[in-house]
C-alpha atoms as one frame of an Amber mdcrd trajectory, in Angstrom:
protein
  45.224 -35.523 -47.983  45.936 -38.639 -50.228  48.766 -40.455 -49.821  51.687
 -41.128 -51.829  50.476 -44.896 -52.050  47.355 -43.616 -53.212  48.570 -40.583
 -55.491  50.571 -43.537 -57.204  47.774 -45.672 -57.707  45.945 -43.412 -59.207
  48.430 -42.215 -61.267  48.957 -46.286 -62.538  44.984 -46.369 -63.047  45.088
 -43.361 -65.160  47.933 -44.974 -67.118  46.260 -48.534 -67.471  43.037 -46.871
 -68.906  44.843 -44.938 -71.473  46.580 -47.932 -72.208  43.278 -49.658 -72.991
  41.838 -46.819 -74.633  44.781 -47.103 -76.859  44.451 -50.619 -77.676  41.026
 -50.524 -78.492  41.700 -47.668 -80.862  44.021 -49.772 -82.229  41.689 -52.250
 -82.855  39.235 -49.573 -84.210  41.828 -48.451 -86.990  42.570 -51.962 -87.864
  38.619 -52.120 -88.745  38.940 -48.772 -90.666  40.737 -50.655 -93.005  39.733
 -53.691 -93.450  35.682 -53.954 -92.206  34.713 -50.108 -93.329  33.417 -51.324
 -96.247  30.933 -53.554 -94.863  29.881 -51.103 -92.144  29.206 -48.427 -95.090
  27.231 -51.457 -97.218  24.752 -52.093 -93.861  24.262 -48.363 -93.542  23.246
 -47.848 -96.887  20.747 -50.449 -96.519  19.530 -49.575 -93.251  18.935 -45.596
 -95.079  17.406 -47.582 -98.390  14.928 -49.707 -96.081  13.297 -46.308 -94.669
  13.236 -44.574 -98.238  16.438 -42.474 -98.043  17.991 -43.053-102.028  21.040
 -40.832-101.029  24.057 -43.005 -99.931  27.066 -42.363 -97.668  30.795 -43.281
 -98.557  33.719 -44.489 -96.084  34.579 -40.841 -95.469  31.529 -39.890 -93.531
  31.470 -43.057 -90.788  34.033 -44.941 -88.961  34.465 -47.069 -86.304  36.417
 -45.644 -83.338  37.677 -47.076 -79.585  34.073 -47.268 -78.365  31.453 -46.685
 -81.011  30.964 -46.283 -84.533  29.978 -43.073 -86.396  30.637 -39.561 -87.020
  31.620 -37.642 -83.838  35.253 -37.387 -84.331  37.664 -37.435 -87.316  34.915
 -36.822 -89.496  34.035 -33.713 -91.234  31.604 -34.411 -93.391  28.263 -35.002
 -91.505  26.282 -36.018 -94.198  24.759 -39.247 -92.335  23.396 -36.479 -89.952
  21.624 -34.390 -92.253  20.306 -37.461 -93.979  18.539 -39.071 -90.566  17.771
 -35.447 -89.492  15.724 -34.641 -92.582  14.450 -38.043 -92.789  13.165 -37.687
 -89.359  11.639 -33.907 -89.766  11.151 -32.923 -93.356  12.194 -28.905 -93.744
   9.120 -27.084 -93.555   7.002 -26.141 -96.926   4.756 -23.992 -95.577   5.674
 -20.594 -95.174   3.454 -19.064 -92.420   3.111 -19.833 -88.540   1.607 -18.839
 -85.743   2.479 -18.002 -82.023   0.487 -17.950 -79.454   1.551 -15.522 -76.385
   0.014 -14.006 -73.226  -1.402 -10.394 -74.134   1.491  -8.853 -72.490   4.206
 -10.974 -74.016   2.613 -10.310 -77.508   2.561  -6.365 -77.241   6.385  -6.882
 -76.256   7.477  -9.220 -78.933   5.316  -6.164 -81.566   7.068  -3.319 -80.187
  10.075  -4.306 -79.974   9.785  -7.158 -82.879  11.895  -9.454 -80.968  11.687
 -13.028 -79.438  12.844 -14.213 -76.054  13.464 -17.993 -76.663  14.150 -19.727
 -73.826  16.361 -22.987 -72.697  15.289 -26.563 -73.024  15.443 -26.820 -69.418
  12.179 -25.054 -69.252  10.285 -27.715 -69.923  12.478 -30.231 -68.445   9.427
 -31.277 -65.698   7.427 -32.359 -68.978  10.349 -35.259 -69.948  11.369 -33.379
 -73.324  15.110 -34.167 -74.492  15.079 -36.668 -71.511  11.894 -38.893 -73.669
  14.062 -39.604 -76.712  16.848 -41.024 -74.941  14.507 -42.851 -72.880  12.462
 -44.670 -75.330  15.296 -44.961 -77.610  17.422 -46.968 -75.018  20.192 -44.456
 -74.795  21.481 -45.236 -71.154  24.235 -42.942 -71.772  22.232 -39.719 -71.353
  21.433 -39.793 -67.732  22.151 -37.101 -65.799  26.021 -36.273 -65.227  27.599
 -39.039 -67.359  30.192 -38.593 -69.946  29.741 -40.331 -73.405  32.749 -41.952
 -75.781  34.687 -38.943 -74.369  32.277 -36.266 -74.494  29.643 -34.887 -71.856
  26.437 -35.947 -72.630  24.035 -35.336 -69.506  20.453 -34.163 -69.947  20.923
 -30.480 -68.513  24.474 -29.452 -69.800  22.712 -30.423 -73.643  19.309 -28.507
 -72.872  20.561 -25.609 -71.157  22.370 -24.810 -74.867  19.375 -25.117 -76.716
  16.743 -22.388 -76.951  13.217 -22.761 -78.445  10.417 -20.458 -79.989   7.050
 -22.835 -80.208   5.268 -22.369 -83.401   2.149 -23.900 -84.988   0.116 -24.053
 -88.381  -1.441 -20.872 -88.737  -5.260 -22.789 -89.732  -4.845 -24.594 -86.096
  -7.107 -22.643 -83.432  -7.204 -25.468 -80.779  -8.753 -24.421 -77.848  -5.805
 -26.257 -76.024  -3.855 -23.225 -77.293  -5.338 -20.169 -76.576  -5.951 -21.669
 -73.203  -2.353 -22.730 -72.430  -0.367 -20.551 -74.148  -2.590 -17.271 -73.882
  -3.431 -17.201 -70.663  -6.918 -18.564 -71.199  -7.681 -17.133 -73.881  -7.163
 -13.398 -72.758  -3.502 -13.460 -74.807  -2.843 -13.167 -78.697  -2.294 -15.238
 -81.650   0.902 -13.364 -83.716   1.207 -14.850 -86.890   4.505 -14.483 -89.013
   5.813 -15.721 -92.531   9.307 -17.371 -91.687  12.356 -17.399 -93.948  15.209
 -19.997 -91.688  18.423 -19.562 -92.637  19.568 -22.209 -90.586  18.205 -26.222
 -90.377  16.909 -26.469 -87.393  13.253 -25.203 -87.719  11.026 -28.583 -88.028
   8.188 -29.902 -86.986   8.133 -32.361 -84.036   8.076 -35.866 -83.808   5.144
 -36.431 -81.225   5.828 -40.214 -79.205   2.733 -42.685 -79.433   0.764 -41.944
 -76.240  -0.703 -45.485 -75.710   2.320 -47.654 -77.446   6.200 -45.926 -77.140
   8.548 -47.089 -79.738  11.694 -46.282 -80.743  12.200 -44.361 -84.075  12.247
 -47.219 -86.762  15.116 -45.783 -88.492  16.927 -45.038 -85.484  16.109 -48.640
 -83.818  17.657 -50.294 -87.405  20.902 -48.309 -87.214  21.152 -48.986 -83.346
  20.098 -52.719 -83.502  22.045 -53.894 -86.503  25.183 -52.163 -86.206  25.269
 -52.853 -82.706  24.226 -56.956 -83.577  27.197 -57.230 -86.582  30.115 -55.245
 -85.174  29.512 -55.133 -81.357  30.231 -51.266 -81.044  27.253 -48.703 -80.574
  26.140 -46.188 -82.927  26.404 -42.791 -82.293  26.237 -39.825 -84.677  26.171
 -35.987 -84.489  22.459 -34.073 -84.309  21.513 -36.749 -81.445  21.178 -33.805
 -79.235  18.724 -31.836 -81.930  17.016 -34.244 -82.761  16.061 -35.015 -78.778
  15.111 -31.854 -78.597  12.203 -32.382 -81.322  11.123 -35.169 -80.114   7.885
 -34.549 -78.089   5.015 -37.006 -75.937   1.971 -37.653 -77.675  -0.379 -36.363
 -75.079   0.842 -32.511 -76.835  -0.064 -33.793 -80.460  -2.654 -31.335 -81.030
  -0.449 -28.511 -80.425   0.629 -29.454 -84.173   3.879 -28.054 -82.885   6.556
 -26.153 -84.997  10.061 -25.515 -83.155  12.168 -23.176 -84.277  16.073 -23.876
 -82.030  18.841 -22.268 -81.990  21.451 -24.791 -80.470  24.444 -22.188 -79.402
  26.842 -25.490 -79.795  26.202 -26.169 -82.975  28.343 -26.689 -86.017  26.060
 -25.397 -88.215  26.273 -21.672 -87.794  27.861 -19.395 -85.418  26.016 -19.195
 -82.409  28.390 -18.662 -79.503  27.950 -14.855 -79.652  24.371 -14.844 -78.407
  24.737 -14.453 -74.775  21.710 -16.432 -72.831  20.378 -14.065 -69.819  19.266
 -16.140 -66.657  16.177 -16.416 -66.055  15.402 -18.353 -62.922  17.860 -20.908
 -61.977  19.109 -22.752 -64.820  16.402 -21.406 -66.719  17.732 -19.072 -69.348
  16.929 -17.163 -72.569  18.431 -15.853 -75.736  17.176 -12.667 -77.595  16.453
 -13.358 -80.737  14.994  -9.911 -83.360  13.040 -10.448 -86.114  15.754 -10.457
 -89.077  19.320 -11.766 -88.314  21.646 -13.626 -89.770  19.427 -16.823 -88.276
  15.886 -16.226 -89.640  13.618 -13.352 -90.804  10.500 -12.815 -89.170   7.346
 -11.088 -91.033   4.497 -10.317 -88.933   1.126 -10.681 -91.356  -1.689 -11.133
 -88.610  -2.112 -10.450 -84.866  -5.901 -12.203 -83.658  -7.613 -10.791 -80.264
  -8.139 -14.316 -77.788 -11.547 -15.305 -77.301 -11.422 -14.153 -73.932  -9.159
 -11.060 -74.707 -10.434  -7.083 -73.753 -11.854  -5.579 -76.743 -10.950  -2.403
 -75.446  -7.308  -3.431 -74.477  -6.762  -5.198 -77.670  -7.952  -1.669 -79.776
  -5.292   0.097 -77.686  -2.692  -1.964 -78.992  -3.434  -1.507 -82.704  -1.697
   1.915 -83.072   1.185   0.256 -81.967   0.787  -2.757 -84.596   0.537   0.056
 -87.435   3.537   1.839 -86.598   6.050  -0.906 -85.750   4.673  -3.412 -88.945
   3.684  -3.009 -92.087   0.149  -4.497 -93.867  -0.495  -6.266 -90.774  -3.851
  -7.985 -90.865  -6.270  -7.045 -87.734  -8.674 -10.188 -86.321 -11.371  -8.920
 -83.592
Protein backbone atom coordinates (compact mmCIF):
# COMPACT_ATOMS: atom_id res chain seq x y z
CA UNK A 1 0.00 0.00 0.00
CA UNK A 2 1.65 3.45 -0.80
CA UNK A 3 2.14 5.75 1.64
CA UNK A 4 0.86 9.04 2.33
CA UNK A 5 4.51 10.44 1.66
CA UNK A 6 4.37 8.73 -1.47
CA UNK A 7 0.56 9.31 -2.49
CA UNK A 8 1.70 13.07 -2.03
CA UNK A 9 4.54 12.89 -4.16
CA UNK A 10 2.92 11.63 -6.70
CA UNK A 11 0.21 13.75 -6.52
CA UNK A 12 3.06 16.96 -6.68
CA UNK A 13 4.64 15.05 -9.82
CA UNK A 14 1.38 14.91 -11.51
CA UNK A 15 0.94 18.62 -10.74
CA UNK A 16 4.57 19.72 -11.85
CA UNK A 17 4.06 17.93 -15.28
CA UNK A 18 0.85 19.60 -15.99
CA UNK A 19 2.44 22.61 -15.02
CA UNK A 20 5.06 22.10 -17.74
CA UNK A 21 2.74 20.86 -20.17
CA UNK A 22 1.05 24.11 -19.64
CA UNK A 23 3.92 26.26 -20.13
CA UNK A 24 5.03 24.76 -23.13
CA UNK A 25 1.57 25.19 -24.58
CA UNK A 26 1.96 28.47 -23.72
CA UNK A 27 4.86 28.81 -25.58
CA UNK A 28 3.19 26.89 -28.50
CA UNK A 29 0.28 29.57 -28.74
CA UNK A 30 2.68 32.36 -28.52
CA UNK A 31 4.21 30.74 -31.91
CA UNK A 32 0.62 30.42 -33.34
CA UNK A 33 0.74 33.91 -33.55
CA UNK A 34 3.61 35.18 -34.30
CA UNK A 35 5.92 32.21 -36.25
CA UNK A 36 2.71 30.38 -38.07
CA UNK A 37 3.38 32.12 -40.93
CA UNK A 38 6.75 30.97 -41.50
CA UNK A 39 5.96 27.37 -40.54
CA UNK A 40 3.04 27.48 -43.33
CA UNK A 41 5.79 29.27 -45.95
CA UNK A 42 8.42 26.04 -45.27
CA UNK A 43 5.55 23.63 -45.73
CA UNK A 44 4.50 24.91 -48.84
CA UNK A 45 7.88 24.59 -50.11
CA UNK A 46 8.66 21.36 -48.74
CA UNK A 47 4.96 20.13 -50.80
CA UNK A 48 6.26 22.39 -54.04
CA UNK A 49 9.83 20.59 -53.96
CA UNK A 50 8.06 17.00 -54.42
CA UNK A 51 5.50 18.35 -57.13
CA UNK A 52 2.42 18.97 -54.93
CA UNK A 53 1.02 22.70 -56.59
CA UNK A 54 -1.85 22.66 -53.94
CA UNK A 55 -0.92 24.81 -50.85
CA UNK A 56 -2.03 24.77 -47.20
CA UNK A 57 -3.09 27.94 -45.12
CA UNK A 58 -2.52 28.67 -41.21
CA UNK A 59 -5.80 26.88 -40.50
CA UNK A 60 -4.72 23.41 -41.36
CA UNK A 61 -1.14 23.27 -39.19
CA UNK A 62 -0.05 24.54 -35.93
CA UNK A 63 2.41 24.20 -33.56
CA UNK A 64 1.30 22.69 -30.22
CA UNK A 65 3.16 21.76 -26.56
CA UNK A 66 5.22 19.02 -28.22
CA UNK A 67 5.00 18.90 -31.98
CA UNK A 68 3.77 20.66 -34.84
CA UNK A 69 0.87 19.62 -37.14
CA UNK A 70 -2.60 18.59 -37.43
CA UNK A 71 -3.65 16.13 -34.66
CA UNK A 72 -5.55 18.40 -32.48
CA UNK A 73 -7.46 21.70 -32.88
CA UNK A 74 -7.50 21.20 -36.41
CA UNK A 75 -10.32 20.20 -38.53
CA UNK A 76 -9.38 20.54 -41.70
CA UNK A 77 -6.88 17.73 -42.67
CA UNK A 78 -6.02 18.83 -45.87
CA UNK A 79 -2.05 18.44 -45.34
CA UNK A 80 -3.09 14.71 -44.86
CA UNK A 81 -4.84 14.09 -47.92
CA UNK A 82 -2.21 16.01 -49.79
CA UNK A 83 0.97 13.66 -48.48
CA UNK A 84 -1.46 10.67 -48.59
CA UNK A 85 -2.25 11.04 -52.28
CA UNK A 86 1.12 12.20 -53.02
CA UNK A 87 2.43 9.10 -51.53
CA UNK A 88 -0.28 6.53 -53.23
CA UNK A 89 -2.03 8.03 -56.19
CA UNK A 90 -6.01 6.80 -56.09
CA UNK A 91 -6.21 3.98 -58.28
CA UNK A 92 -7.17 4.43 -62.24
CA UNK A 93 -7.64 1.17 -63.06
CA UNK A 94 -10.79 -0.31 -62.43
CA UNK A 95 -10.30 -4.13 -62.19
CA UNK A 96 -8.29 -6.40 -59.62
CA UNK A 97 -7.63 -9.55 -58.80
CA UNK A 98 -7.55 -11.85 -55.64
CA UNK A 99 -5.96 -14.66 -55.23
CA UNK A 100 -7.52 -17.26 -52.53
CA UNK A 101 -7.18 -20.93 -51.52
CA UNK A 102 -9.94 -23.03 -53.48
CA UNK A 103 -11.96 -23.21 -50.43
CA UNK A 104 -11.77 -19.59 -49.40
CA UNK A 105 -12.76 -18.62 -53.04
CA UNK A 106 -16.01 -20.86 -53.24
CA UNK A 107 -16.87 -19.03 -49.81
CA UNK A 108 -16.18 -15.49 -50.73
CA UNK A 109 -18.69 -16.63 -54.37
CA UNK A 110 -21.42 -17.97 -52.42
CA UNK A 111 -21.78 -15.88 -50.07
CA UNK A 112 -20.13 -12.72 -52.07
CA UNK A 113 -18.47 -11.54 -49.03
CA UNK A 114 -14.86 -10.79 -47.78
CA UNK A 115 -13.28 -11.67 -44.47
CA UNK A 116 -10.51 -8.98 -44.13
CA UNK A 117 -8.44 -9.50 -41.49
CA UNK A 118 -6.24 -7.27 -38.85
CA UNK A 119 -2.85 -5.83 -39.51
CA UNK A 120 -1.57 -7.90 -36.84
CA UNK A 121 -1.65 -10.79 -39.18
CA UNK A 122 1.21 -10.07 -40.74
CA UNK A 123 2.89 -8.46 -37.94
CA UNK A 124 5.92 -11.42 -38.05
CA UNK A 125 6.66 -9.92 -41.67
CA UNK A 126 7.60 -6.13 -40.04
CA UNK A 127 4.52 -4.36 -41.87
CA UNK A 128 3.25 -1.07 -40.00
CA UNK A 129 6.32 -1.70 -37.69
CA UNK A 130 8.89 -1.00 -41.26
CA UNK A 131 7.63 2.55 -41.81
CA UNK A 132 8.22 3.75 -38.48
CA UNK A 133 11.40 2.04 -38.51
CA UNK A 134 13.05 3.37 -41.51
CA UNK A 135 11.39 6.59 -41.10
CA UNK A 136 13.02 7.19 -37.60
CA UNK A 137 9.78 7.34 -35.72
CA UNK A 138 11.04 6.17 -32.17
CA UNK A 139 7.73 6.95 -30.88
CA UNK A 140 5.96 3.88 -32.28
CA UNK A 141 7.49 1.15 -30.28
CA UNK A 142 5.50 -1.06 -28.65
CA UNK A 143 3.34 0.37 -25.60
CA UNK A 144 4.37 4.06 -25.75
CA UNK A 145 2.09 6.96 -25.79
CA UNK A 146 2.68 9.80 -28.39
CA UNK A 147 2.06 13.87 -27.80
CA UNK A 148 -0.88 12.53 -25.71
CA UNK A 149 -2.19 9.85 -27.74
CA UNK A 150 -1.43 5.95 -27.85
CA UNK A 151 0.58 5.15 -30.56
CA UNK A 152 2.05 1.47 -30.10
CA UNK A 153 2.42 -0.91 -33.03
CA UNK A 154 -0.47 -3.45 -32.02
CA UNK A 155 -3.24 -1.13 -30.52
CA UNK A 156 -2.87 0.81 -34.38
CA UNK A 157 -2.83 -2.62 -36.41
CA UNK A 158 -5.29 -4.49 -34.57
CA UNK A 159 -7.89 -1.50 -35.99
CA UNK A 160 -6.95 -1.88 -39.37
CA UNK A 161 -8.24 -4.65 -41.63
CA UNK A 162 -6.90 -5.53 -45.13
CA UNK A 163 -8.17 -7.33 -48.40
CA UNK A 164 -4.80 -7.90 -50.71
CA UNK A 165 -5.44 -7.13 -54.26
CA UNK A 166 -3.32 -7.11 -57.43
CA UNK A 167 -3.39 -6.04 -61.24
CA UNK A 168 -5.55 -8.34 -62.87
CA UNK A 169 -2.62 -8.91 -66.09
CA UNK A 170 -0.13 -10.05 -63.07
CA UNK A 171 -0.01 -14.05 -62.96
CA UNK A 172 3.27 -14.34 -60.90
CA UNK A 173 3.94 -17.63 -60.02
CA UNK A 174 4.83 -16.16 -56.49
CA UNK A 175 1.04 -15.80 -56.29
CA UNK A 176 -0.72 -18.68 -57.10
CA UNK A 177 1.87 -20.41 -55.02
CA UNK A 178 1.50 -18.29 -51.85
CA UNK A 179 -1.73 -17.18 -51.86
CA UNK A 180 -3.51 -20.32 -53.53
CA UNK A 181 -2.21 -22.89 -51.85
CA UNK A 182 0.25 -23.84 -54.56
CA UNK A 183 -1.48 -23.31 -57.12
CA UNK A 184 -4.53 -25.65 -56.30
CA UNK A 185 -6.66 -22.22 -55.16
CA UNK A 186 -8.40 -19.52 -57.47
CA UNK A 187 -7.78 -16.25 -58.98
CA UNK A 188 -11.37 -14.07 -58.35
CA UNK A 189 -11.22 -11.11 -60.24
CA UNK A 190 -13.58 -8.06 -59.45
CA UNK A 191 -14.18 -4.43 -60.90
CA UNK A 192 -13.98 -2.11 -57.70
CA UNK A 193 -15.94 1.09 -57.15
CA UNK A 194 -14.23 2.62 -53.32
CA UNK A 195 -16.25 4.84 -51.77
CA UNK A 196 -13.83 5.56 -49.28
CA UNK A 197 -9.78 6.72 -49.73
CA UNK A 198 -8.09 4.20 -48.52
CA UNK A 199 -7.73 1.66 -51.43
CA UNK A 200 -4.01 2.33 -52.91
CA UNK A 201 -1.37 0.72 -54.06
CA UNK A 202 1.67 0.08 -51.80
CA UNK A 203 4.75 1.71 -51.36
CA UNK A 204 7.27 -1.32 -51.55
CA UNK A 205 10.84 -0.27 -49.31
CA UNK A 206 14.17 -0.62 -51.43
CA UNK A 207 15.37 -4.16 -50.63
CA UNK A 208 19.16 -3.51 -50.97
CA UNK A 209 19.20 0.44 -49.87
CA UNK A 210 16.19 1.58 -47.08
CA UNK A 211 15.38 5.18 -47.16
CA UNK A 212 13.06 7.21 -45.73
CA UNK A 213 10.17 8.63 -47.89
CA UNK A 214 11.75 11.84 -49.50
CA UNK A 215 8.78 13.84 -48.83
CA UNK A 216 8.32 12.58 -45.50
CA UNK A 217 12.25 12.91 -44.58
CA UNK A 218 11.89 16.93 -45.87
CA UNK A 219 8.89 17.65 -43.63
CA UNK A 220 10.57 15.68 -40.67
CA UNK A 221 14.14 17.10 -41.18
CA UNK A 222 13.39 20.73 -41.83
CA UNK A 223 10.69 21.45 -39.57
CA UNK A 224 12.33 19.62 -36.97
CA UNK A 225 15.99 21.70 -37.96
CA UNK A 226 14.04 25.46 -37.96
CA UNK A 227 11.56 25.21 -35.09
CA UNK A 228 12.91 22.37 -32.84
CA UNK A 229 9.41 20.59 -32.45
CA UNK A 230 8.63 17.26 -34.45
CA UNK A 231 6.22 16.82 -37.11
CA UNK A 232 3.41 14.82 -36.78
CA UNK A 233 0.21 14.71 -38.85
CA UNK A 234 -2.97 12.57 -39.10
CA UNK A 235 -2.99 9.34 -41.76
CA UNK A 236 0.59 8.36 -40.17
CA UNK A 237 -1.09 5.24 -39.11
CA UNK A 238 -2.58 4.53 -42.91
CA UNK A 239 -0.07 5.33 -44.48
CA UNK A 240 2.24 2.64 -42.27
CA UNK A 241 0.00 0.35 -43.10
CA UNK A 242 0.82 0.69 -47.02
CA UNK A 243 4.03 0.74 -46.68
CA UNK A 244 5.49 -2.72 -47.58
CA UNK A 245 9.47 -4.47 -47.86
CA UNK A 246 10.76 -4.77 -51.17
CA UNK A 247 11.46 -8.44 -51.11
CA UNK A 248 7.11 -8.61 -51.83
CA UNK A 249 7.45 -6.16 -54.91
CA UNK A 250 6.27 -8.55 -57.35
CA UNK A 251 3.13 -9.13 -55.63
CA UNK A 252 2.31 -5.63 -57.43
CA UNK A 253 0.15 -5.31 -54.36
CA UNK A 254 -3.25 -3.42 -54.14
CA UNK A 255 -4.70 -2.91 -50.43
CA UNK A 256 -7.93 -2.20 -49.95
CA UNK A 257 -8.27 -1.03 -45.55
CA UNK A 258 -10.80 -0.30 -43.72
CA UNK A 259 -9.27 1.53 -40.59
CA UNK A 260 -12.41 1.22 -37.96
CA UNK A 261 -10.73 4.55 -36.26
CA UNK A 262 -10.88 6.56 -38.89
CA UNK A 263 -12.28 9.99 -39.48
CA UNK A 264 -13.11 9.41 -42.75
CA UNK A 265 -16.24 7.35 -42.64
CA UNK A 266 -18.11 5.57 -40.05
CA UNK A 267 -16.56 2.49 -39.24
CA UNK A 268 -17.11 1.73 -35.57
CA UNK A 269 -20.21 -0.40 -36.33
CA UNK A 270 -18.33 -3.25 -37.97
CA UNK A 271 -17.68 -5.55 -35.18
CA UNK A 272 -14.12 -7.50 -35.77
CA UNK A 273 -14.63 -11.40 -34.79
CA UNK A 274 -11.41 -12.98 -33.16
CA UNK A 275 -9.69 -14.99 -34.88
CA UNK A 276 -6.74 -16.43 -33.04
CA UNK A 277 -5.30 -14.31 -30.42
CA UNK A 278 -5.14 -10.83 -31.38
CA UNK A 279 -5.74 -11.87 -34.75
CA UNK A 280 -9.11 -10.63 -35.87
CA UNK A 281 -11.40 -10.03 -38.88
CA UNK A 282 -14.14 -7.83 -40.17
CA UNK A 283 -16.90 -9.01 -42.65
CA UNK A 284 -16.99 -7.06 -45.31
CA UNK A 285 -20.13 -8.01 -48.50
CA UNK A 286 -19.71 -7.10 -51.77
CA UNK A 287 -21.77 -3.65 -51.95
CA UNK A 288 -21.92 -1.42 -48.78
CA UNK A 289 -21.76 1.80 -48.01
CA UNK A 290 -17.64 1.23 -48.23
CA UNK A 291 -17.08 -0.24 -51.73
CA UNK A 292 -18.94 -2.28 -54.41
CA UNK A 293 -17.58 -5.39 -55.50
CA UNK A 294 -18.30 -6.90 -59.18
CA UNK A 295 -17.11 -10.26 -59.77
CA UNK A 296 -16.13 -10.46 -63.82
CA UNK A 297 -13.71 -13.59 -63.83
CA UNK A 298 -12.94 -16.57 -61.54
CA UNK A 299 -9.48 -18.61 -63.20
CA UNK A 300 -8.90 -22.48 -62.14
CA UNK A 301 -4.91 -22.54 -60.45
CA UNK A 302 -2.48 -24.29 -62.41
CA UNK A 303 -2.46 -26.96 -60.05
CA UNK A 304 -6.29 -26.76 -59.28
CA UNK A 305 -8.84 -30.15 -59.86
CA UNK A 306 -10.46 -29.84 -63.10
CA UNK A 307 -13.14 -31.79 -61.84
CA UNK A 308 -13.49 -29.79 -58.50
CA UNK A 309 -13.22 -26.53 -60.21
CA UNK A 310 -16.38 -27.69 -62.85
CA UNK A 311 -18.35 -28.41 -59.66
CA UNK A 312 -18.09 -25.02 -58.57
CA UNK A 313 -19.33 -23.32 -61.75
CA UNK A 314 -23.09 -23.86 -61.09
CA UNK A 315 -22.55 -22.05 -58.14
CA UNK A 316 -20.63 -19.05 -60.00
CA UNK A 317 -23.81 -18.84 -62.43
CA UNK A 318 -26.33 -18.57 -59.89
CA UNK A 319 -24.78 -16.26 -57.28
CA UNK A 320 -23.06 -13.72 -60.28
CA UNK A 321 -23.97 -12.49 -63.22
CA UNK A 322 -21.77 -12.62 -66.83
CA UNK A 323 -19.03 -14.04 -64.95
CA UNK A 324 -16.18 -15.02 -67.22
CA UNK A 325 -14.99 -18.88 -66.79
CA UNK A 326 -10.86 -19.54 -67.21
CA UNK A 327 -9.95 -23.48 -67.29
Amino acid sequence: MMTEEEYMKQIADKLARMNAYDQRQKIANEKNISEIDKLVDLVNKILAKHGIADTINKKQIRFNADYVGNITWVDDKKLSELIFEKIYPTPTRKTFSHYTKFDKGISVIDKSEFWLFNLLQNFDAEEFRLFYKEHGLDGYEENTETFGIWTGYRPLMSEIFALCLTTEENSSSTLWNYFSDNGTGLKLTFEIESKIPDFREVYYSNIHDPKPIELLKDLFTEIKNQFNYPFNFTYMSKIGAFYIKGVYENEQEFRFLIKRTSDNYNAWRLQPITFQNEISYIVLPFETEFAKFKLIKVEKGPNCDTNEFDKIIPLINARHQDVEIIK
